[in-house]
Every structure is written in C-alpha cells, then in structure tokens.
ZAZAMAR-211983 format. One record per residue: residue number from 1; x, y, z of N, C-alpha, C in turn. Coordinates in pm, 1 decimal, m for minus. Each point is the difference from the previous one (the first is absolute). Last residue first. Example, Ala and Ser with C-alpha at 12.3 -4.5 7.8 and 13.67 -1.06 7.14 Angstrom:
BEGIN
   seq         nx         ny         nz        cax        cay        caz         cx         cy         cz
     2     1285.0     m225.0      708.0       82.0      119.0        6.0      m77.0      109.0       73.0
     1       29.0     m572.0       m7.0      m89.0      119.0        0.0       90.0      120.0        0.0
//
This chain:
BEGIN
   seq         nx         ny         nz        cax        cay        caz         cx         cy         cz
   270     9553.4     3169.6      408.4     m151.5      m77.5      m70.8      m68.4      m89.7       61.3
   269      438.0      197.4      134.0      m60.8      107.3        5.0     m150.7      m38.7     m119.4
   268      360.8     m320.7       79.1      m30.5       48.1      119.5      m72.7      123.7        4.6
   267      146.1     m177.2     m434.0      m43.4      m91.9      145.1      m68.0       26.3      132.0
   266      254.1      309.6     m287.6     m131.7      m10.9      m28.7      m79.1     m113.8       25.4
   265      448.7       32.4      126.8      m97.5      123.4       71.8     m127.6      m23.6      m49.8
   264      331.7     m328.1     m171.3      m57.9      m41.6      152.8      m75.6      152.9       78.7
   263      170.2       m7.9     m474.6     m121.4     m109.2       m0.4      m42.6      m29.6      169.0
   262      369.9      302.6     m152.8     m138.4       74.8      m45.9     m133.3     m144.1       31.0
   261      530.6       24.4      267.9     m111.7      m42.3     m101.7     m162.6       84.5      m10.3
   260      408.3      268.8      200.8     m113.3     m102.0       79.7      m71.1      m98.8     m163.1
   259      491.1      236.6      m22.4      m78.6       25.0      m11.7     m118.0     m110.5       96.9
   258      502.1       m2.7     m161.3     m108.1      m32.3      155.1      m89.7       93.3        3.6
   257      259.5       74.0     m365.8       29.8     m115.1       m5.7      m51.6      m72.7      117.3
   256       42.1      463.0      m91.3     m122.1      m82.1        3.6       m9.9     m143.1      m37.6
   255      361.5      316.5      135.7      m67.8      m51.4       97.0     m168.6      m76.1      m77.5
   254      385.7      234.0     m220.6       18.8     m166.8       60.7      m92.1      m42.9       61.0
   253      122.2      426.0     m235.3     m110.1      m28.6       11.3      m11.5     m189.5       28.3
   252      360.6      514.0      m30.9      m75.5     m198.2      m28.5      m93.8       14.8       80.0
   251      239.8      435.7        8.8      m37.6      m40.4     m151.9      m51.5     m135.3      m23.3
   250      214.4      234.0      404.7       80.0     m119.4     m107.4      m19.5       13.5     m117.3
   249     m188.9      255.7      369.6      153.0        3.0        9.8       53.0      m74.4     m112.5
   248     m512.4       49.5       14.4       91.4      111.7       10.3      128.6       26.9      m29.6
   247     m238.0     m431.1       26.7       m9.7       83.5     m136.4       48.1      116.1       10.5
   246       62.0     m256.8      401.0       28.2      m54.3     m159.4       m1.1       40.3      m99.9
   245     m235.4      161.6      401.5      168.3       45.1       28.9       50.6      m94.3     m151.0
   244     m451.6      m77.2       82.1       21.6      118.4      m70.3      161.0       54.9      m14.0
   243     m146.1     m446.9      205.0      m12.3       12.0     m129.7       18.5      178.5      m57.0
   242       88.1      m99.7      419.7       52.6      m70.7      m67.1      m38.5      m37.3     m143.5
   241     m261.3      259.6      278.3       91.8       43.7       37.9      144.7      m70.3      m97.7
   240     m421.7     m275.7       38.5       m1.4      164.4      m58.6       69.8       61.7      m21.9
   239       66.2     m351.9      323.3        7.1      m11.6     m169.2      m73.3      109.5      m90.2
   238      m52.3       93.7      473.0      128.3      m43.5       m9.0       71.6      m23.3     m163.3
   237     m438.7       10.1      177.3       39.1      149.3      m90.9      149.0       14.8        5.3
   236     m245.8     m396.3      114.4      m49.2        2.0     m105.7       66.6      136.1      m39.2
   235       86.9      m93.9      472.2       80.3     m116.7     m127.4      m46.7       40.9     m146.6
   234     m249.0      205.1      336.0      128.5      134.6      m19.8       93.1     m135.7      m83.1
   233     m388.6     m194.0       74.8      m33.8      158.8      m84.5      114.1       38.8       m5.9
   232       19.9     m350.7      306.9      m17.1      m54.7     m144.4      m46.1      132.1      m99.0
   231        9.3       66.0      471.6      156.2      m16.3      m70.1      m31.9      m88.1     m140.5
   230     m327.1      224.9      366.7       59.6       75.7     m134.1      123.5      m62.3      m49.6
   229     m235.8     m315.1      324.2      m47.9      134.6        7.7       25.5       53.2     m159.5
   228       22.3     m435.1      170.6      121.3       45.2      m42.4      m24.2      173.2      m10.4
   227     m191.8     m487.7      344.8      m78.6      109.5      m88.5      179.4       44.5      m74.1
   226     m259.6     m398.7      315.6      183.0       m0.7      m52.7      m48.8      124.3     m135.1
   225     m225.9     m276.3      502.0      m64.3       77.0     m179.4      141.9       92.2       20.3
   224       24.1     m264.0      368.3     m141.7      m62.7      m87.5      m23.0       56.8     m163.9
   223      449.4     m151.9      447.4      m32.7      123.8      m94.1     m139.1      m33.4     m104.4
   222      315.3     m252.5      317.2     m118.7       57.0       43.4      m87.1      104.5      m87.2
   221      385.5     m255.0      m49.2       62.3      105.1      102.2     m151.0       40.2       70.7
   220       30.1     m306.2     m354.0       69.5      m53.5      109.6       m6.8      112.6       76.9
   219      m86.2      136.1     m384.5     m112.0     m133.8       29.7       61.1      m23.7      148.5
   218      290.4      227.3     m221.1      m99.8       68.8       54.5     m125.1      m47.1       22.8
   217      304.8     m238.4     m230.3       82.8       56.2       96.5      m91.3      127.6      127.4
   216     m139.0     m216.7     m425.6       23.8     m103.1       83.7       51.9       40.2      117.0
   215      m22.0      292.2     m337.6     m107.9       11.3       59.0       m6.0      m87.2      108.0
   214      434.6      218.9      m77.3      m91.6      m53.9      m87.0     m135.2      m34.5       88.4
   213      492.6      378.8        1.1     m109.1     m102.9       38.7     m124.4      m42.7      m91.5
   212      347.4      336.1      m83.0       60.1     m165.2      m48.1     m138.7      m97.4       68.4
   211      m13.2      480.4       m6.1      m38.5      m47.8     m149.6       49.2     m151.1       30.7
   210      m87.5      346.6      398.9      128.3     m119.2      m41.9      m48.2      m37.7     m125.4
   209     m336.5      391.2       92.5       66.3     m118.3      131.5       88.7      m63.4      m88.1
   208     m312.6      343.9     m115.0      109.4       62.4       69.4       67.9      m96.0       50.2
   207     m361.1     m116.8     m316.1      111.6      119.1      m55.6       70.5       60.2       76.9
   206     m291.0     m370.5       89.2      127.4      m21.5      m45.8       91.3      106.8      m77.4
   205     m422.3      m53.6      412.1       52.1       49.5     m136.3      151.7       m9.6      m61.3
   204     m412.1     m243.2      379.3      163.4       36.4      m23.1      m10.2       43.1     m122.8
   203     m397.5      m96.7      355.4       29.6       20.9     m104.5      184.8       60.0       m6.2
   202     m350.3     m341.8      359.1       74.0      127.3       m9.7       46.9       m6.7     m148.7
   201     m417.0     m188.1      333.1       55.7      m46.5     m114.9      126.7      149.8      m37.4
   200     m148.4      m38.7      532.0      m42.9      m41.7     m117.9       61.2      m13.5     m150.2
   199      131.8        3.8      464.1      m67.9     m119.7      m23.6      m98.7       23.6     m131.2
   198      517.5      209.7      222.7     m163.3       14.9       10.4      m29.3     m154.7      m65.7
   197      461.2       90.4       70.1      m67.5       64.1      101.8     m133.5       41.3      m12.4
   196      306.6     m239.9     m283.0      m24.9     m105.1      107.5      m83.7       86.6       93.0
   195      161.5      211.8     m394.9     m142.4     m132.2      m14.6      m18.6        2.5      161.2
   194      382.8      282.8       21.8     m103.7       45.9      m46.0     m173.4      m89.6      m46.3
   193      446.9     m176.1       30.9      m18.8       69.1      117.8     m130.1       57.4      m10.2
   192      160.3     m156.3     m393.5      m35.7     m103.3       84.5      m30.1       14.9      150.5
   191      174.1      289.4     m308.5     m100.1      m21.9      m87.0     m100.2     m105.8      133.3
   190      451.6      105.5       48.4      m72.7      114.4       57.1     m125.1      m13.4      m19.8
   189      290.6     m327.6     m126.4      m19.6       13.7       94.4      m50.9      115.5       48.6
   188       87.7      m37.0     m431.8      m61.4     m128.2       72.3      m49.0       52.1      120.1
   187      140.7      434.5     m253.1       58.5     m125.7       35.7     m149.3     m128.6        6.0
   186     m145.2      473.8      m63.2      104.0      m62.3     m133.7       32.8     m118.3       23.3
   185     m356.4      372.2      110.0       22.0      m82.1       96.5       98.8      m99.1     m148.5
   184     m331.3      375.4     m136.9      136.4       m9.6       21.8       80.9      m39.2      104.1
   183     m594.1       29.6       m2.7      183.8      m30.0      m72.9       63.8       59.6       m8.6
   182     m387.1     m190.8      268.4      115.4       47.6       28.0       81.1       m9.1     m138.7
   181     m525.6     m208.3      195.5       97.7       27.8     m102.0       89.1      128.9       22.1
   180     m421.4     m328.4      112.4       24.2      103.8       73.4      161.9      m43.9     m137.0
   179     m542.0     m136.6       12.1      109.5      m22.2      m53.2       76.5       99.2       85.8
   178     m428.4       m6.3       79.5        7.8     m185.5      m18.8       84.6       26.5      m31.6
   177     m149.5      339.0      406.8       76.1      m21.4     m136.6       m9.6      m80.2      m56.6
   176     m146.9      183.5      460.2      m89.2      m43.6     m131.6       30.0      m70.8     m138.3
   175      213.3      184.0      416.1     m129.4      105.9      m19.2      m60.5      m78.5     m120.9
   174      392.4     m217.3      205.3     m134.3       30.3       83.3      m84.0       80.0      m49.0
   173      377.1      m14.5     m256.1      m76.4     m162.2      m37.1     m122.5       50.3      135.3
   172      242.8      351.3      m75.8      m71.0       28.6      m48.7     m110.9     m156.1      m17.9
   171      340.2       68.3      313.0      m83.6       52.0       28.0     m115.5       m4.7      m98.0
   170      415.7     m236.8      m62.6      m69.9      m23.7      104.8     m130.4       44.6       36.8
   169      299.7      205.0     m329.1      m21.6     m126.1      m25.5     m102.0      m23.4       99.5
   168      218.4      335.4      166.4      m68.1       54.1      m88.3      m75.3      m96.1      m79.4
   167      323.7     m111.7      270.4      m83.6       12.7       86.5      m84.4       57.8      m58.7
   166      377.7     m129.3     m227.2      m74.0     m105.8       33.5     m156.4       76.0       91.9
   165      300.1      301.6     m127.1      m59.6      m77.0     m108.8      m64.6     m114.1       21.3
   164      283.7      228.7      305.8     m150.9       65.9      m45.6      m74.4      m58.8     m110.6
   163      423.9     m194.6       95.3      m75.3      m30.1      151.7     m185.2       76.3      m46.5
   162      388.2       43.7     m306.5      m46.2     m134.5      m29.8     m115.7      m43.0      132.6
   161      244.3      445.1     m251.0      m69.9      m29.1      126.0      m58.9     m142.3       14.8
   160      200.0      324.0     m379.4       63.8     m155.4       37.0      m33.9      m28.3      185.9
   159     m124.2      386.1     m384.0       10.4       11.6      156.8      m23.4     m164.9       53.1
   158       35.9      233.3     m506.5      126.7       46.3      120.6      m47.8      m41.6      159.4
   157     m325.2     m112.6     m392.1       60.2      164.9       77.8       90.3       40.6       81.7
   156     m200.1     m431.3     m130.0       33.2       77.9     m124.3       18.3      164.4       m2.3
   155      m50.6     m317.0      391.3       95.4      m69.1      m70.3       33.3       95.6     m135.3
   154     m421.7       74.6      258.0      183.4       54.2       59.0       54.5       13.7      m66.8
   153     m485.3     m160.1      m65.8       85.4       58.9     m127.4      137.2       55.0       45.3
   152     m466.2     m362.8      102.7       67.7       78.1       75.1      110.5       43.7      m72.4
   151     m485.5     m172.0     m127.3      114.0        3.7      m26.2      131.3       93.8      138.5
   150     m522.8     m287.1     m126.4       29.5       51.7       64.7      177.0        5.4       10.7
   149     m435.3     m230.1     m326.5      139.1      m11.6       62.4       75.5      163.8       36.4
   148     m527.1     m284.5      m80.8       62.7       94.6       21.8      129.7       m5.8       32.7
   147     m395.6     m247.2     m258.9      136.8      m15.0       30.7       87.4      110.2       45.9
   146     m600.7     m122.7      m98.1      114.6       91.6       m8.5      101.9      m35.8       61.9
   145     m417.5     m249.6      m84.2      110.4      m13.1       96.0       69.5       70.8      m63.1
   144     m438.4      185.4      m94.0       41.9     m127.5      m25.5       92.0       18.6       65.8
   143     m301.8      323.5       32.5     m105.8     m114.6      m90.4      100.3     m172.9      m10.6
   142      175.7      504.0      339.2        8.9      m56.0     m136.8     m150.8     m129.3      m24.2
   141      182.0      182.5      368.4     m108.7       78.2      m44.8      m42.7      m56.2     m120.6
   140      429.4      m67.6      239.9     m125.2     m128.0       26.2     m117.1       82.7      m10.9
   139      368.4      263.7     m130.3       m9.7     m146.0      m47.1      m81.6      m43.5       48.5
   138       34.9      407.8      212.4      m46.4      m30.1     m158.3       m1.1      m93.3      m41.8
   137      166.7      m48.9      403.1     m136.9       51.4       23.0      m27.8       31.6     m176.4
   136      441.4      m58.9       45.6      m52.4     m106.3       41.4     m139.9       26.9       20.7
   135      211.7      378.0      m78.3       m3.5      m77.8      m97.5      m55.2      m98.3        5.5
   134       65.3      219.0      385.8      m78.8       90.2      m95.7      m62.6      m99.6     m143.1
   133      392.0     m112.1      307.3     m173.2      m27.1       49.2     m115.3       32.1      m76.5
   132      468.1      151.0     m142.9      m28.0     m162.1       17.5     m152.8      m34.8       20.5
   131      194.3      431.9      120.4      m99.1      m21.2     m132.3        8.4     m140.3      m23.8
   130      169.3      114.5      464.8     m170.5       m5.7      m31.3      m50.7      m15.7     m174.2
   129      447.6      m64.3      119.2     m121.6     m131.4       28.6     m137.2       61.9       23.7
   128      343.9      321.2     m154.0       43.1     m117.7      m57.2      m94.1     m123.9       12.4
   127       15.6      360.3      301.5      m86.1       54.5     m148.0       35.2     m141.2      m39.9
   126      219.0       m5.6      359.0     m157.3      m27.0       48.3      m80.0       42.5     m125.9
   125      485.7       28.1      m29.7      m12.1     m132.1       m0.6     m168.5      m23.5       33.4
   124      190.1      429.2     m295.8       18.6      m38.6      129.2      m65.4     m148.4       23.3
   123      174.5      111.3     m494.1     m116.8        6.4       74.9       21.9      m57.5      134.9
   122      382.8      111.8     m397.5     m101.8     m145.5      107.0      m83.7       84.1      108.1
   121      301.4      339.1     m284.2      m12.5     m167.4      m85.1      m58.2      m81.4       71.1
   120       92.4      504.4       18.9       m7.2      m58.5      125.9      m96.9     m155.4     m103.2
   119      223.8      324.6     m278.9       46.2       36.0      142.7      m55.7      m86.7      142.6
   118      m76.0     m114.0     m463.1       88.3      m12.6       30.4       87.5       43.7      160.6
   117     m523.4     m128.4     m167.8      121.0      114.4       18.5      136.3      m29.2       19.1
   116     m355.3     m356.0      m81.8       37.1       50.9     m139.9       44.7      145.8       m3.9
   115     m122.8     m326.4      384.9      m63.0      102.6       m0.8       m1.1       76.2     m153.2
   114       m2.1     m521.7      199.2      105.2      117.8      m47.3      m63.5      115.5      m37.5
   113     m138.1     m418.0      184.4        7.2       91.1       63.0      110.4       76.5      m18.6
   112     m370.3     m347.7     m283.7      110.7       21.5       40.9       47.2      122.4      122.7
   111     m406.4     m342.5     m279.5        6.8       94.0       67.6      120.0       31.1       69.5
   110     m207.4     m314.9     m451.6       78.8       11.7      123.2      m27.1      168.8       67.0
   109     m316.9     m451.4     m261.9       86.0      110.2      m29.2       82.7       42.9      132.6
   108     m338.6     m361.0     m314.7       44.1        6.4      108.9       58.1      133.3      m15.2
   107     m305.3     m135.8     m275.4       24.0      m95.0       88.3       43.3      m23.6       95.8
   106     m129.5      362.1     m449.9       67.3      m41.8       97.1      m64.4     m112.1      131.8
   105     m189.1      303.2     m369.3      m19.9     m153.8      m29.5      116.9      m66.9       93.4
   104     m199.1      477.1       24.6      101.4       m6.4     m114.6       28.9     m167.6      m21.5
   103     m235.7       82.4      376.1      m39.1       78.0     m131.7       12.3       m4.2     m152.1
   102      263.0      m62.7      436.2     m111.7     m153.7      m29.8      m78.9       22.0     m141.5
   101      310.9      395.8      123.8       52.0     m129.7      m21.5      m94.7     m149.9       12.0
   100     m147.6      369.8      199.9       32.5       65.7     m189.6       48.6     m136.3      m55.9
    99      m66.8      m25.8      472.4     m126.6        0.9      m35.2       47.2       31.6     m156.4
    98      338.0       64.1      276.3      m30.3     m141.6      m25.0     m177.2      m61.7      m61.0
    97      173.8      476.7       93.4       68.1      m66.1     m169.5      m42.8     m158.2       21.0
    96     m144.8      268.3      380.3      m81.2       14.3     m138.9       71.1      m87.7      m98.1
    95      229.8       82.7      419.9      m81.6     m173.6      m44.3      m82.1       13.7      m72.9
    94      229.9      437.6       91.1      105.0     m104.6      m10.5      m88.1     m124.3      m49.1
    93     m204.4      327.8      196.9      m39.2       40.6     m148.9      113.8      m82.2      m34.5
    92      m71.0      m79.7      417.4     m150.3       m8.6      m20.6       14.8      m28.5     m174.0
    91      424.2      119.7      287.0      m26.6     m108.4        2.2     m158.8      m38.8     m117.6
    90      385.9      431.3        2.6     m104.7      m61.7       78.5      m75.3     m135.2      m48.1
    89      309.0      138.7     m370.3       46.6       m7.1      226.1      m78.9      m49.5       64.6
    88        9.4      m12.6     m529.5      m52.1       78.4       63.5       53.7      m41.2      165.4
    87       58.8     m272.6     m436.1      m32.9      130.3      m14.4      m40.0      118.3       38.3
    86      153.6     m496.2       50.6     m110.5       12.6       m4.2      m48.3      106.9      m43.2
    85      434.5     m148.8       82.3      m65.6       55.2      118.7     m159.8       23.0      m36.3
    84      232.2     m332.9     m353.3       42.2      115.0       44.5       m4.1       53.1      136.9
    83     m219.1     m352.8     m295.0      m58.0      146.3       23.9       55.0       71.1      101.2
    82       23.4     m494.8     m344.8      119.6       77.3       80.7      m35.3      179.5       m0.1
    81     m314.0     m491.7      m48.4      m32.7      144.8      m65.5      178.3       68.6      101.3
    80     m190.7     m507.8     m161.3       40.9       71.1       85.9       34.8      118.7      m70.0
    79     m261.9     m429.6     m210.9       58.1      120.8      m12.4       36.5       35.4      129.4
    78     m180.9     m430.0     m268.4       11.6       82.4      114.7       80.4       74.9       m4.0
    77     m137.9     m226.5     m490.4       37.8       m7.4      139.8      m34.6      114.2       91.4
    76     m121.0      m74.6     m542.2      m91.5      m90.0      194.1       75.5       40.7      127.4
    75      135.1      397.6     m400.0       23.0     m161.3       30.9      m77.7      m17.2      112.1
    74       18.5      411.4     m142.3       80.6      m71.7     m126.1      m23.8     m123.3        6.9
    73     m197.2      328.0      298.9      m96.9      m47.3      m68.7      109.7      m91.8     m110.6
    72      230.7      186.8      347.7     m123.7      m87.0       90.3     m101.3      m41.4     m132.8
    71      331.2      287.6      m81.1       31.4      m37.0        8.2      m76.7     m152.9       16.5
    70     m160.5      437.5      m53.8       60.4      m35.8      m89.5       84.5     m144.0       19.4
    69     m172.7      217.3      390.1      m72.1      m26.9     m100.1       14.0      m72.6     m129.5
    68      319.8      177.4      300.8      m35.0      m76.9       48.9     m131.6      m57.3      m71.9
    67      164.6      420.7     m145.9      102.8      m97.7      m21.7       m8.1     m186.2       35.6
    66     m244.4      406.8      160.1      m15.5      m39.1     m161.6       66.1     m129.8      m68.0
    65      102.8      171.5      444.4     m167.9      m88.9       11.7      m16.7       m5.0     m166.4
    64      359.5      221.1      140.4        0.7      m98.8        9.3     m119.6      m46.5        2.1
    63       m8.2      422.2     m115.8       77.3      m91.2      m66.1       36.5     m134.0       m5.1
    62     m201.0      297.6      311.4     m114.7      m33.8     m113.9       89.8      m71.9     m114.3
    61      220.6      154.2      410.0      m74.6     m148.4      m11.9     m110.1       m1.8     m100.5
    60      482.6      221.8     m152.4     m114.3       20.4      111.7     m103.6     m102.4       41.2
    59      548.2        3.9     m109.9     m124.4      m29.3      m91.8      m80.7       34.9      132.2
    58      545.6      112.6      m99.7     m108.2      m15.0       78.7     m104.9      m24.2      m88.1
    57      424.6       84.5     m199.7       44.6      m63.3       95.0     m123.6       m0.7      106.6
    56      m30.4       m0.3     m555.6       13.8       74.9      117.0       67.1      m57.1      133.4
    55     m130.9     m165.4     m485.1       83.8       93.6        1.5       38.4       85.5      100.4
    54     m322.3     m360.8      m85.7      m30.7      104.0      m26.1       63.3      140.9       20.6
    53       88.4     m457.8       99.2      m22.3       m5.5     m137.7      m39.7      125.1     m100.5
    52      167.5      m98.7      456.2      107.1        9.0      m94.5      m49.7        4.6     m144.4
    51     m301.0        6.0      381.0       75.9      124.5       23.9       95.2        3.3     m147.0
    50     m191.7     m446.2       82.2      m94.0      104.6      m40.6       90.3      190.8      m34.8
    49      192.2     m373.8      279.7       38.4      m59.6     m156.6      m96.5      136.3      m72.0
    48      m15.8       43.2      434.6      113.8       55.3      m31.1       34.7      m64.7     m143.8
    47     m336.1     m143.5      232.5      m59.4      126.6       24.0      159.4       90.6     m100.5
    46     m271.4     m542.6      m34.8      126.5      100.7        2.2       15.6      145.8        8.4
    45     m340.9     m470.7       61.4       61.9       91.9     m119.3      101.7       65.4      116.4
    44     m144.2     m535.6      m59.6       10.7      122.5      104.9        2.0      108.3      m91.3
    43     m197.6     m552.4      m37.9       85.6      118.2      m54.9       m1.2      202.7       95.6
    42      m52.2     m689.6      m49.4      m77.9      135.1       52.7      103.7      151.5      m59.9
    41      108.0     m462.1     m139.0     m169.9      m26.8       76.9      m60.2      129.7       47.9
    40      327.9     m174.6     m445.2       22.4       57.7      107.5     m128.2       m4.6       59.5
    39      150.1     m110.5     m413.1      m13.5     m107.9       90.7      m53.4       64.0      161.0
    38      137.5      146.8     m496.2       76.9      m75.2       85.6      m37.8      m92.7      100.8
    37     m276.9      316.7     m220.5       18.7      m92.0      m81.8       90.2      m71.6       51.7
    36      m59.6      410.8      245.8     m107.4     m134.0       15.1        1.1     m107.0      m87.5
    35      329.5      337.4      m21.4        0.6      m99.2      129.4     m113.8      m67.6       28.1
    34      m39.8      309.8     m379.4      121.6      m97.6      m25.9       49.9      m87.3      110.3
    33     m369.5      327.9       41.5      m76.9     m134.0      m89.0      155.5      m81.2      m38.6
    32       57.4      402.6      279.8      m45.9      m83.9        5.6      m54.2     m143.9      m33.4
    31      243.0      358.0     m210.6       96.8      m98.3       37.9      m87.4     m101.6      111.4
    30     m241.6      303.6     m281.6       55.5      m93.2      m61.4      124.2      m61.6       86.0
    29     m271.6      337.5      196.7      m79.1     m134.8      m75.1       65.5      m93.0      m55.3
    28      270.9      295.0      371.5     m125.6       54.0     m119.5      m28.5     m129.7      m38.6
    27      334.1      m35.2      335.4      m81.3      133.8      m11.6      m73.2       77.6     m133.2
    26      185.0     m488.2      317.9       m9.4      106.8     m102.1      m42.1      118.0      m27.6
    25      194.3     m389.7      347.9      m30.6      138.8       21.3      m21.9       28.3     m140.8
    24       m6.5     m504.9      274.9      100.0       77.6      m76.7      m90.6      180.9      m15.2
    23       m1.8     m437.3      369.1      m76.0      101.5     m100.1       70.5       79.9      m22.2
    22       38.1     m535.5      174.7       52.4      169.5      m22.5     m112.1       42.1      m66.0
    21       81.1     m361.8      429.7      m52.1       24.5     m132.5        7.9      133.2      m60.9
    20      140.6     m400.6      443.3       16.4      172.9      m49.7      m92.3      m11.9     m158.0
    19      m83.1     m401.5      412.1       97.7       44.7      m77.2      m44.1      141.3     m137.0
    18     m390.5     m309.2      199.7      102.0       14.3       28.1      123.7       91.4      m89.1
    17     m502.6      152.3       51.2       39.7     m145.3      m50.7      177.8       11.5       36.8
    16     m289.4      409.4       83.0      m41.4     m108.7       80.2       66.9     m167.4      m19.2
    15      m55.7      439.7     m287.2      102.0       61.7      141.4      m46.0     m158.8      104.3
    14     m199.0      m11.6     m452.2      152.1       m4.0       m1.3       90.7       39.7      129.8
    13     m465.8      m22.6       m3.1       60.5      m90.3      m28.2      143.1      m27.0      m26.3
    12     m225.4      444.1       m4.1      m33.9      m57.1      176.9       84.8     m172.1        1.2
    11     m137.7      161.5     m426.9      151.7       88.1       52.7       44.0      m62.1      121.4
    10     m378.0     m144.4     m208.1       85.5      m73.3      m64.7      126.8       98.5       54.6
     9     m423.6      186.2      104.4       18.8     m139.0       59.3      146.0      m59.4      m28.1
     8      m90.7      372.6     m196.1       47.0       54.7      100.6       13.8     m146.0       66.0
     7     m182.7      m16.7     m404.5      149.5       67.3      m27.9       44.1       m8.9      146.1
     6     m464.2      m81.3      m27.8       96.0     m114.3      m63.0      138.9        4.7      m48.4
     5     m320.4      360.8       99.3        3.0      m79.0      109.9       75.7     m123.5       20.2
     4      m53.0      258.5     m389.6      107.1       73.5      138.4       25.2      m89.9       79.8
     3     m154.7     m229.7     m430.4      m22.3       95.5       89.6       94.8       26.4       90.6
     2      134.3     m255.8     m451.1      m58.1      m25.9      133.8      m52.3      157.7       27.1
     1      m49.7     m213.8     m488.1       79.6       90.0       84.3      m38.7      m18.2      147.8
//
C-alpha cells in the first residue's frame, strides 16, 4: 500500500504532467474500489452524492470527513476531500477541516466561498481570500504536499459574474492555491476565458458544463483535472428510479437484464 506521503506525491504529479486527467466522484467504498479497478488515477468524493445517500439535502462536516475516510481507506489512490465551505466562516475554524481531512487519509481537498445561506450565498470577496489563506497556511502545516483547491461558487448561484469570478480565481491563486476551480461555467469558450486567466492547474466539473465536450477538447482549452461531482450518483439513482417506476407501473422486471456482472464487482471489491 502506498503512504500518504506517496498518495499526495503521486497527486502533485498528476496536476503537473501534460494534458487534462479525470477524477471521477464516488461516494462510498464500493463504487470507489469500482473506478479503481478501472483504471482510474486519483479519486474525489462528493458532498452532494453523500447528502443523496443519506436521504437528505445537506451533510455536516463530521459527515463528510467520515465519508472522506471511508473512502480514502477503499483503495491506494489519492483522494481529494469535496469540504464544502469547510464548515464554519471565520477563516482559523474554516482551515481546521483541512487538517480533518489529511486525517481522514485525504491528499488533497477544497475550500469554497459559498456560504451554504441561501440568503446571502458567496462570502464577501476579502473573507473569501482571507479563508483561502487560512487554509493554505493549514496545508503547508501539513507532514506532506497537501493539494489545496480553492473554489469560487457565483456561477452556481445565480450570479453569472464572469469578471468577479475571475478576480476571485486570481486572488485565491495569489494566496496560495495549487488548484483553483469554478463550477458551473458550461460553454467552451467561457471555460476557456476563465483557464486563460490564471496560472494555476484549474478544475472543471462535468456536472454543470456541455455533456457534449470531451476531454481532448478540454485538454486543449487548458483545462488540468476534469472532476463529475454528484452526477454519476444522481445517474445511479436515475436507474433506480427506472427500475422501481417498472415494477410499480408495469409489473416488469426488464431491467435486470443490465444488471452490473456479479463477477466484475466482486473483482473489484477483492
């Protein structure tokens, strides 16, 4: 088994070698150990795949750090921890989680500036980079190269500010950031506006952007780490949904005719 230290090295690697690379999103053990049998090099969790599993529309950060645990021990790989605002405002008790999250066997993780009020959704722009800072100062506390990715969250709040966003981007790459990340940025070209305006490694989530674009395509644009957040969970409860509406409305039972082979889970989960 690798070490942390050898998880986080090998992360730091992937934000450095040419052209985009994905990390897919699971959210518990077993769909982990099913993208690591694939192939996959590094792995993110999911603050909103989690929420769905546990029947709620919010998870607390002791949740996510559980969750992040569980995850981080299924499989060798590198982990990124998706922590939300971190769980707290002020900056000091905000960059604790990045300390929970190394803890918890994490590698890397994020710090966002969404406040999780609806009434006032993005953190004023000088809170926003001081908890950045905050964080960044926890990370290099750390024993190993912690991966901090620093999120800016408009786009997913109604506030299509493409000028603040960049400058929010901008700021947080000066305070420290190794990843900076925006989602729900959809087009090419917005996607591409946005790279071209910093210098460090930037993350795209494919659960709010153009489903038609490809990685090649975002290779090109500048784009480094190609994440799907919660959309392979809400796909998995999609067919759920489709398998139960069957037996309800119909009475068939078609769908297990695509069932997951019993020989490639227990493959992957031995």
């Amino acid at each position: 088994m690798r070490t942390q230290a050898d998880k986080a090295a090998r992360f730091r690697e992937l934000h450095q070698r040419p052209g985009a690379f994905i990390i897919p999103n699971p959210w518990d053990a077993g769909t982990a150990k099913l993208l690591a049998s694939m192939g996959f090099e590094a792995l993110a969790t999911t603050s909103l795949g989690l929420a769905n599993t546990l029947g709620r529309s919010t998870v607390s950060l002791d949740e996510i750090i559980e969750n992040c645990r569980v995850i981080a021990e299924a499989t060798d790989l590198p982990v990124n921890a998706d922590l939300e605002n971190c769980g707290a405002d002020m900056p000091k008790l905000a960059a604790e989680a990045i300390r929970f999250a190394a803890e918890a066997g994490a590698v890397g993780g994020s710090i966002e500036d969404s406040t999780g009020d609806p009434q006032r959704p993005i953190y004023d722009f000088t809170l926003a980079v001081e908890r950045v800072q905050a964080a960044v100062e926890a990370a290099r506390a750390l024993p190993f190269p912690f991966t901090l990715t620093a999120r800016a969250e408009n786009f997913l709040h109604g506030r299509k500010d493409l000028d603040d966003t960049i400058k929010r981007l901008q700021a947080f790459e000066a305070a420290g950031a190794d990843v900076v990340y925006s989602p729900g940025l959809y087009d090419l070209a917005t996607i591409k506006a946005v790279v071209s305006s910093v210098k460090k490694p930037f993350n795209l989530v494919m659960g709010f952007a153009d489903p038609t674009l490809t990685v090649e395509q975002l290779s090109a644009a500048g784009v480094k780490r190609i994440s799907v957040g919660g959309a392979m969970q809400r796909h998995a409860l999609a067919a759920f949904l489709r398998c139960a509406r069957e037996m309800k409305d119909n009475g068939a039972f078609s769908f297990v005719r695509d069932m997951a082979p019993v020989k490639e889970v227990r493959a992957a989960f031995n």
